[in-house]
N, C-alpha and C positions, 0 to 999 in steps of 0.2 A: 521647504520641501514640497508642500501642495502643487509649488511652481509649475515641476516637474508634468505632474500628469492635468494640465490644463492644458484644451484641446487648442488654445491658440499659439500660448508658447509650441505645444508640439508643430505645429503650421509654419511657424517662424522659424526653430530651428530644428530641421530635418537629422535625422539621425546617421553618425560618424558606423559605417559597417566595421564589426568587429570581426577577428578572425579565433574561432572557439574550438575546441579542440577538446572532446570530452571522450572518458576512457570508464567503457563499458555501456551495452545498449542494452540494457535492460526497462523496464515500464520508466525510471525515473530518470535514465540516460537518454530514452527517445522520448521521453516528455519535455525535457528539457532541451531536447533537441528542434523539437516541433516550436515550443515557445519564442526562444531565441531566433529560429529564422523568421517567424511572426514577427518580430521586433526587426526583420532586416538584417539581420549579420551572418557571417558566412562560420557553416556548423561542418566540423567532420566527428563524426564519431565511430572507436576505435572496439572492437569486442573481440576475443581471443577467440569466441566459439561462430561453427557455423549457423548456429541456429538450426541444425539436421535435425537433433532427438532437440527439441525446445523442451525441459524439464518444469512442470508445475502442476497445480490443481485447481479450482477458484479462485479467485479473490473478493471480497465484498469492498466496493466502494462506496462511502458514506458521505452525506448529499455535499462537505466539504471539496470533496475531490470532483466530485460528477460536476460540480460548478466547473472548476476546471477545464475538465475535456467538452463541456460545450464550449469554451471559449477557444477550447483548441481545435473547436470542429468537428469532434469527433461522435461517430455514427452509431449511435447507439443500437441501433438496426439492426449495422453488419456486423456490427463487437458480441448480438449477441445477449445484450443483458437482460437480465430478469429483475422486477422491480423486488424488495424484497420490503413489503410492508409491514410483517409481521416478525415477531419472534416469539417462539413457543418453546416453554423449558418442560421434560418430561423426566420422571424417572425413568432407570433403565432398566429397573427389574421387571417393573410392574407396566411400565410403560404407560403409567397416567401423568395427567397434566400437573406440572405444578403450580404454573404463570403463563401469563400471555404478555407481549407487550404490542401496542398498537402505534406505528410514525406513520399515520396515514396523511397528519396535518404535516410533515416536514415540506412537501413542496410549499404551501401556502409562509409556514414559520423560518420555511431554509434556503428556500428558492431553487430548492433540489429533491431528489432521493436519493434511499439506499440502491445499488444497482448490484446484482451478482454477475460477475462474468467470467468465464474459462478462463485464465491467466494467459495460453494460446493466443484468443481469440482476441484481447484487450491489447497482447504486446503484437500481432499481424495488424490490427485496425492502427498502431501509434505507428510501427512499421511504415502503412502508405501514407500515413501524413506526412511522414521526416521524409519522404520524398517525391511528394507534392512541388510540381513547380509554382504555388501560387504565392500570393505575399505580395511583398513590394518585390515590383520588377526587376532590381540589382542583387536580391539573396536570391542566388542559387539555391536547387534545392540539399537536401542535407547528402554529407556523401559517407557512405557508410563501409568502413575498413573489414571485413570479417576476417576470421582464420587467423592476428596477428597475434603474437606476443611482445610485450611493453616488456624490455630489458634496464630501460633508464628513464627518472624521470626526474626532472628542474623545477620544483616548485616557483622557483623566484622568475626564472624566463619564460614559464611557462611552455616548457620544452619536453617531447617526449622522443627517444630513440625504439626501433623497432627491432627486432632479432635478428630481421637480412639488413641493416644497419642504416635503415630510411629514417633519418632525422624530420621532425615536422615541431614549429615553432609554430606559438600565436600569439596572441591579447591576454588570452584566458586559456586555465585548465580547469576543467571540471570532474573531479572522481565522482562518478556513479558506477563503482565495480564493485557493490554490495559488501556483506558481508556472511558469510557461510552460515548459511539458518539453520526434545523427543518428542518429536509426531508423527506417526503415521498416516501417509494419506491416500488415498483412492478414490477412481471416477468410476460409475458406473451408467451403461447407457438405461436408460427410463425404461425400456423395453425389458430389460432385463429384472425390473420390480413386481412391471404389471403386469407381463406374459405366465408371472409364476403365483399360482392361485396361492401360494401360503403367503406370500406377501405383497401381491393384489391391493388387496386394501387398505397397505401403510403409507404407499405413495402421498408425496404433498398432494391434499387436494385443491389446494391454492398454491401455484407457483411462488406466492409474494410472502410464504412462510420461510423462517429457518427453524428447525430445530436444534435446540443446546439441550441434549442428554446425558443424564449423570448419575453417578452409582452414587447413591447417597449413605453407602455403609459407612463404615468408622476405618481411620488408616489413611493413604494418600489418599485422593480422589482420582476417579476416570471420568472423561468425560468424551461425548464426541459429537459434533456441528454437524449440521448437514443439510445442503441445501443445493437446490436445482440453479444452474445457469445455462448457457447453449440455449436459449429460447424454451428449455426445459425439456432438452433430447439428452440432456446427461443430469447425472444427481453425485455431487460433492461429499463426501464424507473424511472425515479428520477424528483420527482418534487422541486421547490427548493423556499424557501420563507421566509422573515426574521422572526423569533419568535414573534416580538410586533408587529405581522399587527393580529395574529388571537391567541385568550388565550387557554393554550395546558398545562393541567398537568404533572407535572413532571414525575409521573407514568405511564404515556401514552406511554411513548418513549420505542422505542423495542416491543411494542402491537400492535396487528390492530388496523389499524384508521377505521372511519365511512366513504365508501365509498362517502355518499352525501356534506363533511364536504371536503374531497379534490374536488369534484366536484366543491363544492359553491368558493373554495380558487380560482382555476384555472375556472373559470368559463367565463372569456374575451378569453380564447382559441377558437380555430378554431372549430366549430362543430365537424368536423371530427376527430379532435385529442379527440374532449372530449368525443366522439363514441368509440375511441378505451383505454381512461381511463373507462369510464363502462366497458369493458371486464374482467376488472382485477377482479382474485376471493379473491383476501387479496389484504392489500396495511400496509404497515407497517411504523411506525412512527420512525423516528433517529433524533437527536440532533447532529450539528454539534458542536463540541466545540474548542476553540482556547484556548491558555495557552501561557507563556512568556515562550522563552525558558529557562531551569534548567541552574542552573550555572557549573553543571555537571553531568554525567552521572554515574558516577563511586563513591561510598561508599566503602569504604576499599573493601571487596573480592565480591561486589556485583555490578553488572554492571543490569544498563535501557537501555532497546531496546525496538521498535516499538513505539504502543501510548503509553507504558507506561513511555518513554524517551522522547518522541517529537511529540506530537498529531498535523496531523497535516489535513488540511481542505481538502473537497475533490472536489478544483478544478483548478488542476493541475496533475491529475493521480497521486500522489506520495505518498500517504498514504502510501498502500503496497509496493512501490517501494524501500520507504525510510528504510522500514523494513527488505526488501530480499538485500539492498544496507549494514543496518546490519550484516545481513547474510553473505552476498559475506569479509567485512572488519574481520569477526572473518575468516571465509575459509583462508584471507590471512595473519592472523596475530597469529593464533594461530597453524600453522607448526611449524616444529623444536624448540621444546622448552625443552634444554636440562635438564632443573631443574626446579622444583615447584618455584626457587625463584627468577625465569622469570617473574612471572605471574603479580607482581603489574608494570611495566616496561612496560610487552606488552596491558597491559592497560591504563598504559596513553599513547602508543601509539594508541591506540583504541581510544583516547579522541580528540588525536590531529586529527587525522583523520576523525574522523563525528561530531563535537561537530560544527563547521563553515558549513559543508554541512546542516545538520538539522536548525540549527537556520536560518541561510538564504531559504532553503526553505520552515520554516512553515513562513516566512515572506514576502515569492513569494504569498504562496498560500493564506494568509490572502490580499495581496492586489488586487489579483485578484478575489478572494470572492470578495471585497468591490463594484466590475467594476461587477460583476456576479446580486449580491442580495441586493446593497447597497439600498440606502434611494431615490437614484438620484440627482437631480440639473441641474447641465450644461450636457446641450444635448448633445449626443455622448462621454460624457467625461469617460461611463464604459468602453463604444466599446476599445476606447484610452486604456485603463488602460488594458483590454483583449488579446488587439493587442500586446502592446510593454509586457507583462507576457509570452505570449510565445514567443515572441522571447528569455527571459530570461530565461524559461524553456530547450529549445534549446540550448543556452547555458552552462546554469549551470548546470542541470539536466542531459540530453542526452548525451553532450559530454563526459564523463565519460568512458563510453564503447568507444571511437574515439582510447582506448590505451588497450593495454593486460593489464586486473586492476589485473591480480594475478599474481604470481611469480615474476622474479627479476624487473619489469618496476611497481610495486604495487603503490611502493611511489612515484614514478616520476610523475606516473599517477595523484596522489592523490593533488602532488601540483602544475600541473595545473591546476588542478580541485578546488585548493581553490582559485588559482588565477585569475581564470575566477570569483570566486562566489563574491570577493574583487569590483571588476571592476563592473561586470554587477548588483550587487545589489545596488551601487551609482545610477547607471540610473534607475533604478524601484523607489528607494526613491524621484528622484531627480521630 
């Protein structure tokens, strides 16, 4: 397999264009969009929405994914991101420090960083790439379908039909149409913390902070994240809370919540934090959701990515990570591919490669959810579970980028990265 990504074989045998056809543009649908025309083949991708009201909040990329979107060129500049060196855990009542944690060495140990950025801002920067005319001169750039809806679809032909009844065949189909993600979240502009003298001086003083705050009484836990991205013209807040402590329709999720109903939830908070949750002019309602992982990702010509593949929780940054970690696995696996009847080959090598990264990390981030929002019991015993997750993160996660993960070091890369995930996921269970 090395063969593969040797720069001579690629020189020798030029790459067979593929015709892709991926259904849903979201961060892991145009990342993998971006990737795939990199690699020369011809990319549509299909999203039912206009992208009019784009729906989101932050996201934190951790230095696996930022590896990534360098490779895909992507402008960290105009995305917007904020480094996020620090993480600071506080109570909520008292609002003292608990912990600090310092990834200052991650560029030097990861060959990246944490980056925070608008979810906007990250899926408009992946946006101009998928329709960047650059690449190899024969990929088109990506062509992107909006406003349609998918009424049928052929795993095997890789075939999808459309509503006004436009049939589009290809090579490959790729699900990235997520899956439907209790949290609360809101953005609020920076002006609106430090123009107001009672909470003036809670603002990050260092952009490259996040804060993880939590009610440390007895009962479920709350907790809520919050962190600056926009070059630090907006401040991120996520409130966090398990579903069977307050009754929440299912319809609700993805709508404005009732300001006074997160109030009443988080209401053992600090005055002052609960000062700067009335600022907020929406606060929007998401479901977290967890799933076993699939027994596969791959249906004869049709490959899962993102949530649509591996949903996974968001507390350990790697939602989006896990998806632009996608992204980076097709960049290196789908070069030089000198015939269409490569393609079911370099997909189970696509299988072998994230099928153990995914499953092990939506089962990081489910047990660190558990130390995050669990039920409680034995005292201190989240902290514990929080503590020893990131070091696992650290691990499994980050180290990834520690190796050039594209070209001829891909797979070497990739199996020490399973075998770090073999080892260090024993000790999370353990």
């Amino acid at each position: 397999f090395v063969s593969f990504w040797d720069d001579r074989t690629m020189a020798e045998n030029p790459t067979v264009q593929l015709h892709v056809l991926i259904v849903g543009g979201g961060i892991a649908g145009l990342a993998a969009a971006r990737a795939l025309k990199k690699c020369g083949h011809r990319v549509e991708v299909f999203e039912r929405s206009h992208f009019a009201n784009e729906v989101g909040a932050a996201v934190s990329i951790s230095p696996n994914g930022t590896k990534v979107l360098r490779e895909l060129d992507f402008d960290f500049a105009k995305g917007g991101g904020v480094n996020q060196r620090y993480i600071h855990t506080y109570d909520a009542i008292t609002f003292a420090k608990i912990s600090e944690y310092d990834y200052g060495d991650l560029e030097e140990t990861c060959g990246a960083t944490i980056e925070a950025m608008h979810r906007r801002d990250l899926h408009a920067a992946l946006w101009d790439l998928a329709l960047q005319n650059d690449g190899p001169s024969d990929a088109p750039a990506v062509k992107l379908h909006t406003g349609v809806k998918i009424t049928k679809i052929d795993v095997e032909s890789a075939k999808i039909e459309l509503e006004d009844g436009s049939v589009f065949e290809g090579d490959l189909l790729i699900g990235a149409d997520g899956l439907r993600s209790q949290i609360f979240r809101f953005l609020l502009p920076t002006e609106a913390i430090v123009n107001d003298p009672e909470t003036s001086g809670m603002r990050l003083h260092n952009i490259r902070v996040m804060y993880d705050i939590e009610d440390q009484t007895t009962g479920p836990k709350l907790r809520c994240v919050w962190y600056e991205c926009r070059n630090g013209e907006v401040q991120n807040l996520a409130g966090l809370y398990r579903g069977d402590r307050y009754e929440t329709k299912e319809e609700d999720f993805g709508h404005p919540a009732p300001k006074d109903k997160f109030l009443e939830i988080f209401s053992s908070f600090n005055p002052k934090l609960r000062h700067i949750f009335e600022k907020a002019d929406e606060i929007i309602y998401w479901r977290i959701y967890e799933r076993l992982p699939l027994p596969t990702f791959i249906y004869s010509k049709t490959l899962l990515i993102g949530d649509a593949g591996h949903p996974m929780t968001p507390f350990t940054a790697q939602g989006a990570t896990q998806a632009l970690e996608d992204a980076g696995a097709l960049l290196g696996l789908f070069k030089n591919i000198s015939s269409k009847e490569q393609l079911s080959q370099r997909l189970e090598m696509y299988e072998r490669v994230r099928w153990d990264a995914e499953s092990v990390g939506a089962g990081t981030c489910a047990v660190i959810g558990e130390g995050c929002i669990g039920a409680g019991g034995v005292e201190g015993e989240g902290d514990e579970v929080i503590r020893r997750g990131r070091g696992v993160i650290i691990g499994i996660m980050f180290l990834m980028s520690a190796r050039k993960c594209f070209g001829k070091n891909f797979l070497e890369c990739l199996q020490l990265k399973r075998g770090m995930q073999i080892g260090l996921s024993t000790q999370v269970r353990d």
